[in-house]
VOGU-3710 file (C-alpha; in Angstrom, 3 decimals, decimal comma):
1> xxxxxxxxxx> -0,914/1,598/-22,727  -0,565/3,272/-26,656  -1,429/1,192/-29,960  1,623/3,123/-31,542  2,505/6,255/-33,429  1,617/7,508/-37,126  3,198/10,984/-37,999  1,272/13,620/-40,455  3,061/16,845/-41,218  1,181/19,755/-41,923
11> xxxxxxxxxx> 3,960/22,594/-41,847  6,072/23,717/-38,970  3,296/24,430/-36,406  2,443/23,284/-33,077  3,007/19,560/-32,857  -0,216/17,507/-31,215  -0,415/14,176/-30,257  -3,733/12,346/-30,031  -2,661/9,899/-27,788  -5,370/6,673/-27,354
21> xxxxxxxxxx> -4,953/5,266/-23,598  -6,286/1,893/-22,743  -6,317/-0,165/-19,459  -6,360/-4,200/-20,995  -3,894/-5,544/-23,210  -6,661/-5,380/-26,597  -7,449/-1,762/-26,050  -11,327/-2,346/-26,925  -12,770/-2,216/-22,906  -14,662/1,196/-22,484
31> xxxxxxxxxx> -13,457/3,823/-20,168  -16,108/5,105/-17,756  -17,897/8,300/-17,719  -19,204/9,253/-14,270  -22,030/10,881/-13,291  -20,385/14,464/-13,376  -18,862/13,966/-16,633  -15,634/13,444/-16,011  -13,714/11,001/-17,896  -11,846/8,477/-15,868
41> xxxxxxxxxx> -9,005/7,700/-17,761  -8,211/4,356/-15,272  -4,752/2,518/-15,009  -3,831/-0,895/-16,039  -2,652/-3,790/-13,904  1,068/-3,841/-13,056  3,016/-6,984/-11,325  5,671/-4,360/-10,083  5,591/-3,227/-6,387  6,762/-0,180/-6,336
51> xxxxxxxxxx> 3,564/0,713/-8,298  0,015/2,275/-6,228  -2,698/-0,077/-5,552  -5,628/0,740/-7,182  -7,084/0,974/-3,078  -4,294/3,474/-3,166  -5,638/6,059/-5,626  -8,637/8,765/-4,710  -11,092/9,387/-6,687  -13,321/11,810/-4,930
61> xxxxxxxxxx> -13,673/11,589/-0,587  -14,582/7,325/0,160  -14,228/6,244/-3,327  -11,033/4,775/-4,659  -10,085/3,624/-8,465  -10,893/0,072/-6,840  -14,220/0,954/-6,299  -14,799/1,406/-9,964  -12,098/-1,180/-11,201  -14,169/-3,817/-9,459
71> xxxxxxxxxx> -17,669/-2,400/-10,239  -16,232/-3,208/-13,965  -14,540/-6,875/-13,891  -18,074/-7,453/-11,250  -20,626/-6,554/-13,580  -19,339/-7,533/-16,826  -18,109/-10,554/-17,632  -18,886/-10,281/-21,316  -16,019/-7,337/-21,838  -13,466/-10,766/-22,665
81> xxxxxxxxxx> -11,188/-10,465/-23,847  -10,806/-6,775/-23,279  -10,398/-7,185/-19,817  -7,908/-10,088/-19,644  -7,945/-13,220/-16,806  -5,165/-11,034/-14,897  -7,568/-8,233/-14,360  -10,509/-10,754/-13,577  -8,689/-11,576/-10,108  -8,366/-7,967/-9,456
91> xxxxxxxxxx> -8,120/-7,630/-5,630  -7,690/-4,958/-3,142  -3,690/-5,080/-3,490  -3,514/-4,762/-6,955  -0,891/-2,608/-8,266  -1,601/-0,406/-11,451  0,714/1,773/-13,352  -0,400/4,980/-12,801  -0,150/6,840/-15,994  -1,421/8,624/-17,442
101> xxxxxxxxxx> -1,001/10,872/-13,752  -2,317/14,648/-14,443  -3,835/15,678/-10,927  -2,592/16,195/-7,242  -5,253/14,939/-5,201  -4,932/11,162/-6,829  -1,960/10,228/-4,392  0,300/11,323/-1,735  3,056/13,270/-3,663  6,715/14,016/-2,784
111> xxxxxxxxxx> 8,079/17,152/-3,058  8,464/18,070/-6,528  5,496/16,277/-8,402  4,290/17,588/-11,603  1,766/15,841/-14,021  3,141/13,068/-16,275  2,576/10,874/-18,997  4,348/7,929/-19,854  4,617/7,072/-23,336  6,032/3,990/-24,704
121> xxxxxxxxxx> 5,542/5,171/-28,313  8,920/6,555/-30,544  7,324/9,870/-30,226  11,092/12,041/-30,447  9,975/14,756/-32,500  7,844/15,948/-29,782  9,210/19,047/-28,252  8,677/21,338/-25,125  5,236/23,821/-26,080  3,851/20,273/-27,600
131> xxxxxxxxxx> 0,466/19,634/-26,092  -0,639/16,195/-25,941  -4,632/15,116/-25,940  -5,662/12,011/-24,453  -8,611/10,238/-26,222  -10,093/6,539/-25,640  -13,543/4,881/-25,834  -15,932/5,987/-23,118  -19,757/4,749/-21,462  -21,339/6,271/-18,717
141> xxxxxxxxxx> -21,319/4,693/-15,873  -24,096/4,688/-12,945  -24,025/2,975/-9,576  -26,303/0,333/-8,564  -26,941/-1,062/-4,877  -23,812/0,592/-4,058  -21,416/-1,042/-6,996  -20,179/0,916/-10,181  -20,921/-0,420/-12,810  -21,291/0,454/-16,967
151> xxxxxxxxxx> -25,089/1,733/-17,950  -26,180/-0,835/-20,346  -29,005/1,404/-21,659  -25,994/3,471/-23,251  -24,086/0,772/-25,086  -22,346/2,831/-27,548  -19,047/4,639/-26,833  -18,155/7,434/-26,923  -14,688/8,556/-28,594  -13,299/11,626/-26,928
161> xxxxxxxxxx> -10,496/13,454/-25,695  -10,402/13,069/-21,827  -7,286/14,503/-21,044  -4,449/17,104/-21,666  -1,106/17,799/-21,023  1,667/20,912/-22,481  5,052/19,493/-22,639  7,557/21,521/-19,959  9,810/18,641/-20,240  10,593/15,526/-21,000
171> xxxxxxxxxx> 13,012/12,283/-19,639  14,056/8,935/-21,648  15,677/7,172/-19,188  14,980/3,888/-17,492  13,355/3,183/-13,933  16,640/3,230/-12,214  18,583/5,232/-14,195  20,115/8,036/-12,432  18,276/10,629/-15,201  14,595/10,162/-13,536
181> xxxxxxxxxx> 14,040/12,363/-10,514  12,981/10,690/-7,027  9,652/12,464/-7,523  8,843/9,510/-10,407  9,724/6,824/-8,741  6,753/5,432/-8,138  6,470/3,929/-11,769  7,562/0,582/-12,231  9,807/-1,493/-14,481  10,033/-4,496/-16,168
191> xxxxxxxxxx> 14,283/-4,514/-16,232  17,010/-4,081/-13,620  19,565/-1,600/-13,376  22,613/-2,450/-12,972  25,233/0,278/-11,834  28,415/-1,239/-12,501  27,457/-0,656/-16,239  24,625/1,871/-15,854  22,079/0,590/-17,814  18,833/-1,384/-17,444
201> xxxxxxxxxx> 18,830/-4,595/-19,147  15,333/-6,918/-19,327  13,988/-3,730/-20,099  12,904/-0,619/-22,128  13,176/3,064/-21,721  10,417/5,235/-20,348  10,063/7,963/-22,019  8,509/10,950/-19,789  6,744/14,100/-20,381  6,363/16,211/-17,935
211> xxxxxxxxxx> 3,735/19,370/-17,849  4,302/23,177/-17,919  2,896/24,837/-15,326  0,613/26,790/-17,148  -0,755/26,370/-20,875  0,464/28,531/-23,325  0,506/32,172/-21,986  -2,777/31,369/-20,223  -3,670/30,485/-16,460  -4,764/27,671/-16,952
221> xxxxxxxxxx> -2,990/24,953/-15,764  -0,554/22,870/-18,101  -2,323/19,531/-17,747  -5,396/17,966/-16,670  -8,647/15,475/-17,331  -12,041/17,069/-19,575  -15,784/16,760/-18,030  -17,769/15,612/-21,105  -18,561/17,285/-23,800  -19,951/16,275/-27,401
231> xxxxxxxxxx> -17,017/19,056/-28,812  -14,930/16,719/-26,908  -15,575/14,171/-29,502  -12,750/13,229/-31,971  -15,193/12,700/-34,898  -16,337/16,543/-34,274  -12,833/17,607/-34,679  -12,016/15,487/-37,829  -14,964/16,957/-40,067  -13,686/20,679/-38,576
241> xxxxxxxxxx> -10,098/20,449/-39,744  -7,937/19,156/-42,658  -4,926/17,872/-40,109  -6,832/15,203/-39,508  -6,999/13,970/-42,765  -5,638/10,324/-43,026  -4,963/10,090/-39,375  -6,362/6,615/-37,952  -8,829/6,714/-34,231  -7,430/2,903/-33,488
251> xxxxxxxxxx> -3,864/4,367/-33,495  -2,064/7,242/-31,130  -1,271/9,833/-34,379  0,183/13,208/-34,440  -0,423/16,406/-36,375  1,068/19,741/-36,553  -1,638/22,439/-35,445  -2,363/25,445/-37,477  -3,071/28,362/-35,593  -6,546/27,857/-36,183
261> xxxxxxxxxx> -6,353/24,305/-34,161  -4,070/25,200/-31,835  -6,883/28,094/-30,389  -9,946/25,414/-30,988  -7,227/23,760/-28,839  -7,189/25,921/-26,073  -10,755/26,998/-25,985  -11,788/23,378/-25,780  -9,629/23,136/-22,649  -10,760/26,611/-21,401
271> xxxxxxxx> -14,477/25,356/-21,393  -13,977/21,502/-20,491  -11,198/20,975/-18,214  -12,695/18,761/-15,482  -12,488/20,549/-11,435  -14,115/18,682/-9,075  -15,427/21,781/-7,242  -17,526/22,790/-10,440
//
C-alpha cells in the first residue's frame, strides 16, 4: 500500500507521518469521495484467504466496499493501468487486505479489536504519542442508475488527509508469529510460519500500529477517517508550515511537529473527523 519513507527532522517534537495509501499496484487511481464527504480510503486486492471480501465490509446499512469497488473497475476502464487486470475481474469473493482498518462498524470484530494500520515502510523511529495522517488522491463520486461510479464533471483530485491514527502501540512480527494477537488475524501473508524454527520464511514482517484510545489528553477518539474539507488539503498545510519544506506528496514522509502543528493537528481532527450520524 505505501510508496516508501523520507525522514525530515525538525527538532525533538512530535513525530508525524504523512502516510500516502493506495489501492492498485501504480498508486495513481483516485480514491472516492462520497456524497457526505467522507473519504473512502478502500483496500487493495489480496490472493490470501484469511483476508475479508470486499462483500464482507459495510459501508453504511445495504452498501458494501463491493458496491463501490465495482462501480469503479464498471465505469472506468480508462483508469489502466492504475487499476491493474487483477482488479478488472473483481468479483463478489474477492479478498482485500483491509488496512488501513480505523472503525468498528466495517466488520465483525473479536474481542479485543482496536484500529490499525499496517505499514510496510522502515518507519522504526516512530514511537507511542506518534500520530499518523493518511493522505491519497481523491474525486467525488455520485451514483448513477443505482451504480457508483467517479463524477467526471470533477476530474481533478483532490490531495488530502483522509484519515488518522495516535500510536498506543505497535507489533513487527509476522502473520503467524506468536507476537500478533488473535484479534489481527484477519490480515494475510505472503510467507509461512514455520514453528520448528519460529520464523516466517517467503515472507516479510508486518509492522503494526495500533491506536490509543483517545488522542492526546482529549476525548476524542485515537483514530479515525476525515469528512472533506479544503483545510484537509495537503497543499494548505505545506504553504502554513516550514516542516514541510522538502518533503515530497508522491512519497509517505515524516516530520517532527512543532507545537504549533501538532494543535493545527488536533483542531483539524476536532472539526473533520468523519461520524456517520453527523
Amino acid at each position: 500500500m505505501p510508496f516508501g519513507s523520507e525522514i525530515f527532522y525538525h527538532g525533538d517534537q512530535m513525530r508525524v507521518l504523512f502516510h500516502r495509501c493506495r489501492y492498485d499496484i501504480p498508486g495513481i487511481a483516485p480514491f472516492p469521495m462520497l456524497a457526505d464527504g467522507r473519504m473512502l480510503l478502500l483496500p487493495t486486492f489480496t490472493n490470501a484467504s484469511e483476508d475479508p471480501l470486499y462483500a464482507d465490509l459495510r459501508l453504511s446499512p445495504g452498501v458494501t466496499y463491493y458496491d463501490i469497488m465495482r462501480g469503479i473497475v464498471k465505469n472506468h476502464p480508462d483508469l489502466d493501468p492504475g487499476l491493474t487486470a487483477k482488479i478488472r475481474w473483481l468479483a463478489g469473493e474477492t479478498h482485500c487486505d483491509l488496512n488501513p482498518d480505523l472503525e468498528f462498524d466495517t466488520f465483525p470484530r473479536p474481542e479485543g479489536w482496536k484500529p490499525n494500520i499496517r505499514i510496510d515502510d522502515q518507519v522504526d523511529n516512530l514511537e507511542d504519542g506518534d500520530l499518523i495522517m493518511l493522505y491519497a488522491p481523491f474525486v467525488p463520486m455520485i451514483k448513477v442508475d443505482e451504480e457508483y461510479q467517479f463524477d467526471v464533471n470533477v476530474p481533478a483530485k483532490k490531495i488530502a488527509v483522509a484519515g488518522y491514527l495516535e500510536v498506543g502501540s505497535s507489533i513487527s512480527t509476522y502473520h503467524r508469529g506468536p507476537g500478533l494477537p488473535g484479534w489481527l488475524s484477519y490480515h494475510g501473508s505472503n510467507g509461512f510460519w514455520d514453528a520448528d524454527y519460529g520464523s516466517e520464511y517467503a515472507g516479510g514482517s508486518m509492522n503494526f500500529f495500533i491506536a490509543s484510545n483517545n488522542l492526546g489528553d482529549t476525548l476524542i477518539p485515537g483514530a479515525g477517517p476525515f469528512r472533506f474539507h479544503e483545510d484537509l488539503m495537503l497543499h494548505q498545510l505545506i504553504r502554513q508550515f516550514d516542516e514541510f519544506q522538502g518533503c515530497s506528496l508522491l512519497r509517505s514522509f515524516i516530520v517532527h511537529a512543532s507545537a504549533k502543528l501538532k494543535k493545527h493537528l488536533y483542531s483539524l481532527i476536532e472539526k473533520h473527523r468523519y461520524s456517520p450520524i453527523e
